[in-house]
C-alpha distance (Angstrom), angle and dihedral (degrees) to the residues before:
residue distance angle dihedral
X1 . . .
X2 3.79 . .
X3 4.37 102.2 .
X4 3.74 107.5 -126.2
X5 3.88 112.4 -161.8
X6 3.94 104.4 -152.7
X7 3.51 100.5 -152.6
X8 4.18 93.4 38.0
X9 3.88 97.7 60.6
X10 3.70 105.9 74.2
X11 4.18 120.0 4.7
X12 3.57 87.6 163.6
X13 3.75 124.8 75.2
X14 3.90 125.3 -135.4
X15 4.14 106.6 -91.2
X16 3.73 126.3 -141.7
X17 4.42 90.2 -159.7
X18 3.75 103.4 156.3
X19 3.66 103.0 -112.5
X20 3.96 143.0 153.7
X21 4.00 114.1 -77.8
X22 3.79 108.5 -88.0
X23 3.88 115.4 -101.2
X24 3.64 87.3 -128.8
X25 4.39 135.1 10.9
X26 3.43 115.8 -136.0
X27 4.51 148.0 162.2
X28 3.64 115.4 -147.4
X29 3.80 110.0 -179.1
X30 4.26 135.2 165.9
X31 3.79 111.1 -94.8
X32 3.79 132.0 -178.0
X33 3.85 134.6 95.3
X34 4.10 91.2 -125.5
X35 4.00 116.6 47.2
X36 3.88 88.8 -137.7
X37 3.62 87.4 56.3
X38 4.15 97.2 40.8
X39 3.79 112.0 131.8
X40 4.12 128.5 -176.3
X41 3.58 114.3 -103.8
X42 4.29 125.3 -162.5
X43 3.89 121.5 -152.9
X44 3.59 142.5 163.4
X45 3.82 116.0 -75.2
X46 4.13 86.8 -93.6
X47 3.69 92.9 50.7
X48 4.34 93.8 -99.3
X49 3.79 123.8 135.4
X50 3.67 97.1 25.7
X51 3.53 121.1 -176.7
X52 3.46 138.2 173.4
X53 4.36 115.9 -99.3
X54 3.89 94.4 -173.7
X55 3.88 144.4 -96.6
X56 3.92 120.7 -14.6
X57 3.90 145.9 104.3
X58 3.60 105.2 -136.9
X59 4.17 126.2 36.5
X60 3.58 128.5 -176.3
X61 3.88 129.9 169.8
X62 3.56 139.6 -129.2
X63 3.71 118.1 -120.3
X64 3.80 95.8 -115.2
X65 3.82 84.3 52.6
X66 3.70 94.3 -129.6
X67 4.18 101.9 103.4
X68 3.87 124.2 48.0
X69 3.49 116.7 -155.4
X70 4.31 106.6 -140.7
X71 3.82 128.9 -174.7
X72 3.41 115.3 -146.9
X73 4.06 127.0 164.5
X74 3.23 103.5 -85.0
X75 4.24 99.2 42.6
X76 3.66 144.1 -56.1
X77 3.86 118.9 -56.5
X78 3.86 127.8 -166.2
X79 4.09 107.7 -138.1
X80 3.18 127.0 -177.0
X81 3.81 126.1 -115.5
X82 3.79 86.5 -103.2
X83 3.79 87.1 64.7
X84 4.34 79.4 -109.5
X85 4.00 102.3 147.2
X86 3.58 104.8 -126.8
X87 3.77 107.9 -173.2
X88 3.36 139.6 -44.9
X89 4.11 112.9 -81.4
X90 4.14 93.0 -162.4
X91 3.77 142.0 -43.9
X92 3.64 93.3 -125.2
X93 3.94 116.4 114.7
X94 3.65 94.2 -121.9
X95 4.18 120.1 146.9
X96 4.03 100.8 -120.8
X97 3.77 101.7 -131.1
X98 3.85 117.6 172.5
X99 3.63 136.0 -28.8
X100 3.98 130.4 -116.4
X101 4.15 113.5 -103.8
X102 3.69 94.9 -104.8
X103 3.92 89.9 40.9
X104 3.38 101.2 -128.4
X105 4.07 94.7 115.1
X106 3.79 125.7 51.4
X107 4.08 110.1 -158.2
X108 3.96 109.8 -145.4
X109 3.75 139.3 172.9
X110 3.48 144.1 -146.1
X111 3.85 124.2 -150.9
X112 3.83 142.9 -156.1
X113 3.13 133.3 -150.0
X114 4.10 92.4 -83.1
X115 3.24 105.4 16.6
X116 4.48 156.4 15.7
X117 3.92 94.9 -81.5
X118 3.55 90.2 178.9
X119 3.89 154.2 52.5
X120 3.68 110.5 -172.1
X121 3.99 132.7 177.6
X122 3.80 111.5 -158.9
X123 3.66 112.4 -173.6
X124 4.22 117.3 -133.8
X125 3.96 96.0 -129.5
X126 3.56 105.7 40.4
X127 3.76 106.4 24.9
X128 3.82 91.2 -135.2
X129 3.59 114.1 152.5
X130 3.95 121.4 -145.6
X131 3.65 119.0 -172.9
X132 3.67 111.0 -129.6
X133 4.11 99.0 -175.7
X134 3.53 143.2 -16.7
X135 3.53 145.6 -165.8
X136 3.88 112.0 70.4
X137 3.56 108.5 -19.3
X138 3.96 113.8 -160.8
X139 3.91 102.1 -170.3
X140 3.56 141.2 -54.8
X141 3.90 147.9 -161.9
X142 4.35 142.8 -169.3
X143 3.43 129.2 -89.9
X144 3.76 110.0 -107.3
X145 3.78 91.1 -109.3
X146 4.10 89.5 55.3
X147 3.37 87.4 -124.6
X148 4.05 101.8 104.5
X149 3.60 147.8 30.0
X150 3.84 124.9 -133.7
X151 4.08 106.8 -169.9
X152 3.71 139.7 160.5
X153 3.39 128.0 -113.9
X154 4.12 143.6 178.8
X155 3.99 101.7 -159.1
X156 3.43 87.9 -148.5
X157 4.39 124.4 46.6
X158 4.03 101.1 -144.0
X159 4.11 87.7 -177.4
X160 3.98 86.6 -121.0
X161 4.12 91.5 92.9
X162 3.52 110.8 -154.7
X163 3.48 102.0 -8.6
X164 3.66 94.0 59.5
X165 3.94 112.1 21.0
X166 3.61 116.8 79.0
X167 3.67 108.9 -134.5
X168 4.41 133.6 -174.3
X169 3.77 132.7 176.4
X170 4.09 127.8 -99.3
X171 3.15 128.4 179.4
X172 3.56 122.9 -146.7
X173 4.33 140.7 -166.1
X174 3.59 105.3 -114.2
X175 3.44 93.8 -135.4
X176 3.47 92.0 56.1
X177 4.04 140.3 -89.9
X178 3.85 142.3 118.9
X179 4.08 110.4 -27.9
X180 3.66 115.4 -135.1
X181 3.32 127.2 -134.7
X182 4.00 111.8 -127.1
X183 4.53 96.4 173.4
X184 3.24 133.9 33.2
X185 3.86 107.9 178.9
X186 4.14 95.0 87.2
X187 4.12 89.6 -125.3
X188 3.62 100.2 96.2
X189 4.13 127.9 98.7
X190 3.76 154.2 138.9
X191 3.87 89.8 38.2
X192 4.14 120.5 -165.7
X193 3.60 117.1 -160.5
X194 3.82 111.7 -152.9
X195 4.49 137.4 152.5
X196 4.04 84.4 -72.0
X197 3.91 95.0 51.8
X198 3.58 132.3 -115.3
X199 4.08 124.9 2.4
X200 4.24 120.3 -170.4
X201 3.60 148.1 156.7
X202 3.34 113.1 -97.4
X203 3.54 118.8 -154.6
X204 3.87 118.4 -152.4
X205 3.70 110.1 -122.7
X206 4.08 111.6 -129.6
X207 3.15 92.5 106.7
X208 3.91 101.9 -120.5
X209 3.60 139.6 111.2
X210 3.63 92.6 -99.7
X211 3.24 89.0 54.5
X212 3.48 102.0 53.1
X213 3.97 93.1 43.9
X214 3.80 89.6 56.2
X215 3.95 103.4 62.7
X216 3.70 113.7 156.9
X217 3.69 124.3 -155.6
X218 3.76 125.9 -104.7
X219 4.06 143.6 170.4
X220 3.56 136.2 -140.8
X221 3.90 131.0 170.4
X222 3.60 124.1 -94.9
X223 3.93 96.8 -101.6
X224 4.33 83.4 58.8
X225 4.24 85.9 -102.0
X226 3.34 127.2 134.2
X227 3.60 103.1 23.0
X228 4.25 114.8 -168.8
X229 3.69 140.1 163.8
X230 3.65 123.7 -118.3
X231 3.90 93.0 179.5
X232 3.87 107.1 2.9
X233 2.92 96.6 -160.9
X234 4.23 140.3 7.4
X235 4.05 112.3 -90.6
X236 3.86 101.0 -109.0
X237 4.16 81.5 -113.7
X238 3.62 86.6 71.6
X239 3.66 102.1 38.7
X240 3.83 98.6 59.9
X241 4.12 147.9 70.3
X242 3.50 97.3 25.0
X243 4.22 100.2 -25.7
X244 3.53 124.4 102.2
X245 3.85 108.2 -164.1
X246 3.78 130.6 -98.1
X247 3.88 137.6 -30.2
X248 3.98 126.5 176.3
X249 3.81 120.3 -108.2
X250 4.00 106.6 -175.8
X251 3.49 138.3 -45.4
X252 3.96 109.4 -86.7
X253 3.71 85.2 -168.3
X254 3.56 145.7 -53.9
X255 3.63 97.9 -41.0
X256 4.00 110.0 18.0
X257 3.41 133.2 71.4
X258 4.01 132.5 -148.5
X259 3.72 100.3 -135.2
X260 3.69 141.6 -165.9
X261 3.86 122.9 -143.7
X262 3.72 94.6 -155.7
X263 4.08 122.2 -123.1
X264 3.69 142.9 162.8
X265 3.80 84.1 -113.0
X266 4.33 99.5 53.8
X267 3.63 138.5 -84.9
X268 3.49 110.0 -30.6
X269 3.88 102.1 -151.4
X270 4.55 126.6 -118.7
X271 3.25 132.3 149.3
X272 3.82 117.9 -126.0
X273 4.04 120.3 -143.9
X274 3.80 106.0 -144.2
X275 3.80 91.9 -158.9
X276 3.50 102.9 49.6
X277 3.86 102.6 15.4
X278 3.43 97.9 -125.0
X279 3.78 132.8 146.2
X280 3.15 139.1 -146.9
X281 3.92 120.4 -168.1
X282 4.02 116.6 -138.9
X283 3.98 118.1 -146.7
X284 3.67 87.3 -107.9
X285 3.28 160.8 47.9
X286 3.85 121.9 -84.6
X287 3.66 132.5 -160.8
X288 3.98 104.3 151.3
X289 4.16 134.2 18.1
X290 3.37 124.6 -140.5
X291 4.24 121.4 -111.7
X292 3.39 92.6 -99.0
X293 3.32 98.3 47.2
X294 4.14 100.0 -124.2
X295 3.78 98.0 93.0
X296 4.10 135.2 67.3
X297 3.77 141.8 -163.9
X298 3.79 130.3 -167.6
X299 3.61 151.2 119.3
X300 3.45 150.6 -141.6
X301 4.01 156.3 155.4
X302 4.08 115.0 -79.5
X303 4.05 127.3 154.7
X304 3.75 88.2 -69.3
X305 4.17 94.9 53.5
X306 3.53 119.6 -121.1
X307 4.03 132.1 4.4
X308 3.65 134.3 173.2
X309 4.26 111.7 -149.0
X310 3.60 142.8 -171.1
X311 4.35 113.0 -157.4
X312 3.45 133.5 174.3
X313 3.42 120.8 -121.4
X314 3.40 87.3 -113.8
X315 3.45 91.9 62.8
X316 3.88 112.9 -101.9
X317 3.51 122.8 117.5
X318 3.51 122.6 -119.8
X319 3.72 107.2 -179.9
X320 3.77 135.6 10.6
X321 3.77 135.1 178.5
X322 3.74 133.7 -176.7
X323 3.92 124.6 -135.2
X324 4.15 87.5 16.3
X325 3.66 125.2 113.4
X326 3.75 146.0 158.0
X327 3.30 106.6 53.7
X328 4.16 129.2 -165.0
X329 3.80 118.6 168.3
X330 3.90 134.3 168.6
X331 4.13 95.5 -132.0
């Protein structure tokens, strides 16, 4: 059964960057029952007329839907849609993990053993890589202009993840420059940056692992003012027997959130009303939202191993697959 590493498949949210429509809408996603024999698969936006685009582990897609970025073991290569190779992007071992708005910058990671070591830009003409942090690097997402990067980062990688490294959020210029530094309380990660500012985890500080299985999600403004919990903390129904409270997915709009209730097994998919603080779980797992905010992608383990789905944010399913995972899509 295909292996589907829950906190490997998508480190970059879903961004809402004003940009042109994309020339053409596509989901590329990991299929195969045996990792070793995994291969990258593109289908329609709901998951119909899939076909198979050739070997790799990882996929992600440009913005204009025309170039997918694919990781295979000896680098990154761009291909085109066709499943045409069209050059290679970098030798580097690097996870590809989303693309800049105007698709000129693919963001990529490498991992250790225990933990995201590393935050790297690599730019689509040259293949030059530039290291935008390091340490232990727990997730990331663009500006909604395109035009920056707010991440979070522990500067040092204790091999405990987040119940030992003490982690804040930067943001950076994409094209490169001094970070700065928006927390300094080492509780904040997996930021989302969206038209109402800045969404994260945030972990509660005692210290324990009860603690730091119950984070809660809260906002902040882009300039690290105004800081405010919608949930303060994870309901202890979400922060038990194999979940590990809540982590922000995208901005649906201005005052919902796509949420992850976190588990050993993936993202299992809410949406989170800024206003009132509600949630409301989906049938599925989530990973990515769609542009305008009505659609999701994800997957995750169950009883009958992996699946790959597409839901409504009203809560029917559209599309499911077995023995698929990792989803990206330009919807």
């Amino acid at each position: 059964m295909l292996a589907l590493a829950a906190a490997g498949c998508s480190g970059g949210s879903q961004n809402h960057a004003v940009a042109p429509a994309p020339g053409e809408q596509h989901l590329v996603y990991v299929y195969g029952k045996d990792p070793s024999q995994a291969s990258v698969w593109i289908a329609n936006v709901d998951g119909s007329h899939g076909r198979e685009l050739g070997a790799g582990s990882v996929a992600v897609l440009t913005p204009d839907g025309k170039t997918v970025a694919v990781r295979r073991p000896d680098g990154i290569y761009l291909l085109s849609t066709s499943g045409k190779v069209l050059r290679k992007l970098t030798s580097r071992r690097l996870r590809p993990q989303a693309w800049s708005p105007d698709g000129q910058t693919l963001i990529a990671t490498r991992a250790g053993q225990l933990a995201v070591l590393e935050l790297d830009a690599i730019d689509r003409n040259s293949g030059r890589v530039r290291r935008l942090a390091d340490g232990s690097v727990y997730g990331f997402d663009f500006s909604p202009k395109g035009d920056e990067v707010v991440y979070s980062r522990a500067p040092t990688a204790t091999g405990q993840g987040l119940c030992g490294d003490v982690f804040d959020l930067y943001v950076a210029k994409v094209a490169g420059g001094t970070p700065r530094r928006l927390t300094r309380d080492g509780t904040e990660a997996f930021p989302v940056w969206g038209p109402s500012g800045i969404a994260f985890s945030n972990f509660p500080g005692g210290g324990t692992l009860e603690d730091c299985s119950a984070p809660g999600i809260w906002t902040m403004n882009p300039d690290g003012s105004d800081v405010k919990p919608v949930i303060s903390r994870a309901p202890t129904n979400l922060a038990g027997v194999g979940l590990y409270g809540l982590q922000p997915l995208a901005w649906l709009d201005g005052n919902h959130i796509l949420t992850g209730i976190r588990s050993d097994n993936g993202n299992q998919g809410a949406v989170l009303d800024t206003k009132s603080g509600k949630l409301r779980r989906l049938p599925d797992y989530a990973d990515e939202a769609s542009t305008d905010g009505r659609f999701v992608v994800g997957s995750g383990n169950d009883d009958s191993g992996v699946h790959l789905a597409v839901v409504g944010v009203d809560g029917h399913r559209i599309f499911l697959r077995r023995d698929a995972c990792c989803p990206d899509w330009n919807r």
